[in-house]
C-alpha positions as CSV (number, residue, x, y, z in Angstrom):
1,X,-60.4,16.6,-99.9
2,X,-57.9,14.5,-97.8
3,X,-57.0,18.0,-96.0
4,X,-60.8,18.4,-95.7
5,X,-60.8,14.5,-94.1
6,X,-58.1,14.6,-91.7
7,X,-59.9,17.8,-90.2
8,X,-62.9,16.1,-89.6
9,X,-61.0,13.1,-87.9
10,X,-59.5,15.3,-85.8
11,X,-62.7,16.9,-84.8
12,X,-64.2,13.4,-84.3
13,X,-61.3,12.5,-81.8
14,X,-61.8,16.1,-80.3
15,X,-65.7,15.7,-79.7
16,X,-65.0,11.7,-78.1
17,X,-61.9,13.5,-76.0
18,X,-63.8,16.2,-74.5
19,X,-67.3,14.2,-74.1
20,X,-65.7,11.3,-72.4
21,X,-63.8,13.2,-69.9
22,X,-65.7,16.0,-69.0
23,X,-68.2,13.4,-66.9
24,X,-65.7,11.9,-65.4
25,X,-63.7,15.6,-64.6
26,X,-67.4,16.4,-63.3
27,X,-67.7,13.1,-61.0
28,X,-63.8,13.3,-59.5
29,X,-64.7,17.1,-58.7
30,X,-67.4,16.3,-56.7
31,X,-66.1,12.9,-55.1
32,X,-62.7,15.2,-53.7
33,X,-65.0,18.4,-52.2
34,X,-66.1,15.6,-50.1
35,X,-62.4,15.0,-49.1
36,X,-61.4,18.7,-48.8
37,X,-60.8,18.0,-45.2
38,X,-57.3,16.4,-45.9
39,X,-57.1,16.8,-50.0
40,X,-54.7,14.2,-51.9
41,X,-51.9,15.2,-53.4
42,X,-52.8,16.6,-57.3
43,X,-49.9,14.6,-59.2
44,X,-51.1,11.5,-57.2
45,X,-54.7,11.5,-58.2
46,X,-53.3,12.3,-61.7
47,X,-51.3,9.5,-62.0
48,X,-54.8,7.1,-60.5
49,X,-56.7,8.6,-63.3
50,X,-54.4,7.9,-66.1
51,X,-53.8,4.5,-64.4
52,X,-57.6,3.4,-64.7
53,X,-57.4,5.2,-68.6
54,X,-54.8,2.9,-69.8
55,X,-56.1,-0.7,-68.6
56,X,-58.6,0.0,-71.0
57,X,-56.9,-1.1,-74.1
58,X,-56.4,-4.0,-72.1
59,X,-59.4,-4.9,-71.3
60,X,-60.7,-4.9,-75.2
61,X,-59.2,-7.7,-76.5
62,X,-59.6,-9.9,-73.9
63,X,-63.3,-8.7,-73.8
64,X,-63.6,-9.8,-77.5
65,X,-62.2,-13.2,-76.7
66,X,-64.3,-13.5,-73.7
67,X,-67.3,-12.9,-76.6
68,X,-66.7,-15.2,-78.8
69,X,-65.5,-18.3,-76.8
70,X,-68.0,-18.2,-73.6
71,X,-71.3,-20.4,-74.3
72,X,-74.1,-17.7,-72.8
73,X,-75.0,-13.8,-72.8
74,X,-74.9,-14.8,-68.4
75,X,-71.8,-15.6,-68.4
76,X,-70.0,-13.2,-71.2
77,X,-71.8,-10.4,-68.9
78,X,-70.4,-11.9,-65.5
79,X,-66.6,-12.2,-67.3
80,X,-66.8,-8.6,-68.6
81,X,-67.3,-7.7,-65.0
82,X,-64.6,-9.5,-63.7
83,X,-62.0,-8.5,-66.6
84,X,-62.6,-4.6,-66.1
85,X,-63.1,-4.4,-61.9
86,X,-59.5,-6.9,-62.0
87,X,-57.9,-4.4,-64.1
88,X,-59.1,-1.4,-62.2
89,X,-57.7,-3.1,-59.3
90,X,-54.7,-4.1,-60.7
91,X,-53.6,-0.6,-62.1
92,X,-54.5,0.8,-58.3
93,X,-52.1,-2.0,-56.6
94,X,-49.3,-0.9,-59.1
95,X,-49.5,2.1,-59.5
96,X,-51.2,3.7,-56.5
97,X,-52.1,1.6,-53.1
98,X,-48.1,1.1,-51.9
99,X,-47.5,4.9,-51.8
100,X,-47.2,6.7,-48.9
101,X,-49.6,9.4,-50.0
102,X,-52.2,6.5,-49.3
103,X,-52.4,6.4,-45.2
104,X,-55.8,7.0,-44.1
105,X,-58.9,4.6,-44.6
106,X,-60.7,7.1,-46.7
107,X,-57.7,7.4,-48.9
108,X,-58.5,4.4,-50.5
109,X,-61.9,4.8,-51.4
110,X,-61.1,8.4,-53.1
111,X,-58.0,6.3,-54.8
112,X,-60.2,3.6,-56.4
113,X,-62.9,5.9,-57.3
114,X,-60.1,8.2,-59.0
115,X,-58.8,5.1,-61.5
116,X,-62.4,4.0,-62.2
117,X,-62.9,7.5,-63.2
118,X,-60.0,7.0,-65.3
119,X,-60.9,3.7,-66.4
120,X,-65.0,5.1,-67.6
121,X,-63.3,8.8,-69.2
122,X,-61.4,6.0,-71.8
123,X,-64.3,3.8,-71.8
124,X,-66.6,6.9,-72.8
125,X,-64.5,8.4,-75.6
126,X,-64.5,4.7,-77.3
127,X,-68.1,4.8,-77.2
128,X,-68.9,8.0,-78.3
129,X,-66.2,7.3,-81.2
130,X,-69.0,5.8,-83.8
131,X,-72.2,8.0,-83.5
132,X,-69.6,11.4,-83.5
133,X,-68.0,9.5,-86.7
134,X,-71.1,9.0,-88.4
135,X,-72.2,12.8,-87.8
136,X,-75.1,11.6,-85.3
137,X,-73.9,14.6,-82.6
138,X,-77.4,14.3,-80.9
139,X,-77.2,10.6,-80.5
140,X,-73.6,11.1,-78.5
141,X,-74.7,13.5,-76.8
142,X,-77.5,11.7,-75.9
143,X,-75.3,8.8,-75.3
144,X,-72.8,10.9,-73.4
145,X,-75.7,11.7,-70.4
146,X,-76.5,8.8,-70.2
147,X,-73.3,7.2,-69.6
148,X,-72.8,10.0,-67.0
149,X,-75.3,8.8,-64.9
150,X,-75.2,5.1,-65.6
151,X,-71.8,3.0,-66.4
152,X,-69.7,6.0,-65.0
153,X,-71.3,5.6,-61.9
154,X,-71.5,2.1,-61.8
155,X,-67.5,2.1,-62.4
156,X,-67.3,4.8,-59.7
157,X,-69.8,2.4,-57.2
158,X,-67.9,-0.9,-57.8
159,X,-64.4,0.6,-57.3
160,X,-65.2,2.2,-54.2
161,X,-66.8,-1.2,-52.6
162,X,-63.4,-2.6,-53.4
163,X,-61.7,0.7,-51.7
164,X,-63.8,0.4,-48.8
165,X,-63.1,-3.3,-48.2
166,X,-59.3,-1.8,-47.7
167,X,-60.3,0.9,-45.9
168,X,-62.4,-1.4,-43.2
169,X,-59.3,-4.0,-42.8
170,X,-56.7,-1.7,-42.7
171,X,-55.5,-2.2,-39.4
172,X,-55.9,-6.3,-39.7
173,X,-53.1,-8.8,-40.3
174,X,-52.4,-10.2,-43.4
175,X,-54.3,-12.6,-44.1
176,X,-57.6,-10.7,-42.9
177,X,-56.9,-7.8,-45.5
178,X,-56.5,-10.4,-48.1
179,X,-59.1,-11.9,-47.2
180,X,-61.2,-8.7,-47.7
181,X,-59.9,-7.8,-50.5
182,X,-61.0,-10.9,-52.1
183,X,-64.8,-10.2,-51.1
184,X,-64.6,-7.4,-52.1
185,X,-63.4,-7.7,-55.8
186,X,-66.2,-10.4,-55.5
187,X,-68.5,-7.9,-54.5
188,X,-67.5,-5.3,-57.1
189,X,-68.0,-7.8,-59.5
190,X,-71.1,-9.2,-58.4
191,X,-72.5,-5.4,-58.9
192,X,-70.8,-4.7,-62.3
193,X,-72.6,-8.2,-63.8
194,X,-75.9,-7.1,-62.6
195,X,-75.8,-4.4,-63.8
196,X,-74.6,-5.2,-67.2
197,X,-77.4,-8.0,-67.2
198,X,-79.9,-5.5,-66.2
199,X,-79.2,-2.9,-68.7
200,X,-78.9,-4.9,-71.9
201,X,-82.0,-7.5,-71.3
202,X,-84.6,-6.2,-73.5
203,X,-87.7,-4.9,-71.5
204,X,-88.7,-0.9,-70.1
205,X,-87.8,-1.9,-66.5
206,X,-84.8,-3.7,-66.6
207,X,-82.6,-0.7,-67.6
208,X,-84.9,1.7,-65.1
209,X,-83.6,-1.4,-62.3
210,X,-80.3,-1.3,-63.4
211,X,-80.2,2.6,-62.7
212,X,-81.8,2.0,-59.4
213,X,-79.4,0.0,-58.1
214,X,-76.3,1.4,-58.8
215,X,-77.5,4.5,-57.5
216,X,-78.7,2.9,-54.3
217,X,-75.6,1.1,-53.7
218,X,-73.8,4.7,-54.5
219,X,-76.2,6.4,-51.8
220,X,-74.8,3.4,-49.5
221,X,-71.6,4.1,-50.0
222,X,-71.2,7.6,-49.7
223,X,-72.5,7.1,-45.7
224,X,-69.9,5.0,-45.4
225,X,-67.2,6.9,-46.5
226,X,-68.6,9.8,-44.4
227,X,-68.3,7.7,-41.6
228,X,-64.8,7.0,-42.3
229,X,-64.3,10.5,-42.2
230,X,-65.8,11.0,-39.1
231,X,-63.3,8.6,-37.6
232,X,-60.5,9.6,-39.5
233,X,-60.7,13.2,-38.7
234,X,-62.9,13.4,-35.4
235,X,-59.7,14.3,-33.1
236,X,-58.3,16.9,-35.4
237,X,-58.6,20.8,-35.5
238,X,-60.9,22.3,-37.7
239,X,-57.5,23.6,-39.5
240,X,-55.3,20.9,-39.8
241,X,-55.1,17.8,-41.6
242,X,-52.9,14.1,-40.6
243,X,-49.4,15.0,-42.0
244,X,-47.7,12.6,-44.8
């Protein structure tokens, strides 16, 4: 029987592994075709993704005190926002944004996107940890699609506002890229609340509003980093990328 136990907490872990990766696998495969022009190096995208995964068990704890001490749903919402997109950002400065690997403006839009990818695969697996558990497979499933086209995106969305606020001051002094930097963790946040507001008021059209915008804001973004490509890349051969 414990035999018989262990097995099937094993497969539990298995099922959360594989269900909250694979969307994020599925996302970072389609955000770096559209940077096939001058590809990132493998280990360093690696090491963004497991960056993103391991601010995670960070962010719990402080989440749970940010519950149970703040005096409104508003503002617990608008403080999850600002612990997870801070976190994301600081595992990118750490880890990530001072390499060398990281010299083009589009670089740091793929960067950010890669540890919020990171930071939603650990985020998933936690999730789909209960209904797997309790042997509803349909309901994380279920909850597994969902979160591939919501809260993954919306991690993927919010990062990559931060990444192109880099990307847009990166030949400005000091100060200026600071000062962008700053708006745009603001803005990142101010995206991540609304959405968290949006999807957990009660009511058929708030969730539908919450999709909606993120996905919007996703369209948005993805023109921009196509224009960053276009000036990145515009005086190259078709052949050859900007050397390290």
């Amino acid at each position: 029987m414990a035999c018989y136990n262990v097995l099937m907490d094993l497969s539990v872990y298995g099922y959360a592994f594989v269900g909250g990766l694979l969307p994020s696998i599925i996302w970072l495969y389609l955000v770096l075709k559209e940077d096939h022009r001058c590809p990132e190096p493998p280990r360093t995208l690696l090491l963004a993704f497991l960056a993103g995964s391991i601010v995670v068990p960070l962010a719990l704890p402080i989440e749970r005190a940010a519950r149970q001490l703040l005096p409104d749903q508003a503002t617990m919402y608008l403080s999850w926002a600002l612990i997870e997109e801070t976190l994301k950002y600081a595992a990118a400065a750490i880890f990530i944004l001072w390499r060398r690997e990281v010299d083009e403006a589009p670089d740091y839009m793929i960067y950010m996107i890669t540890v919020a990818l990171g930071f939603a695969a650990a985020e998933n697996m936690l999730f789909l940890m209960s209904p797997f558990s309790e042997g509803h497979f349909t309901a994380g499933i279920l909850t597994d699609n969902l979160r591939f086209i919501g809260s993954t995106v919306l991690h993927m969305t919010a990062s990559a506002v931060l990444g192109l606020s880099f990307a847009l001051s990166e030949t400005l002094s000091r100060p200026l890229r600071i000062l962008a930097a700053e708006l745009g963790l603001i803005l990142s946040v101010a995206l991540h609340a609304t959405f968290n507001t949006l999807i957990i008021t009660q009511g058929a059209s708030s969730p539908l509003s919450a999709f909606y915008l993120v996905w919007i804001v996703a369209v948005v973004l993805l023109a921009a980093f196509e224009v960053l490509k276009y000036f990145q890349y515009r005086n190259l051969p078709n052949d050859t990328c900007t050397p390290l």
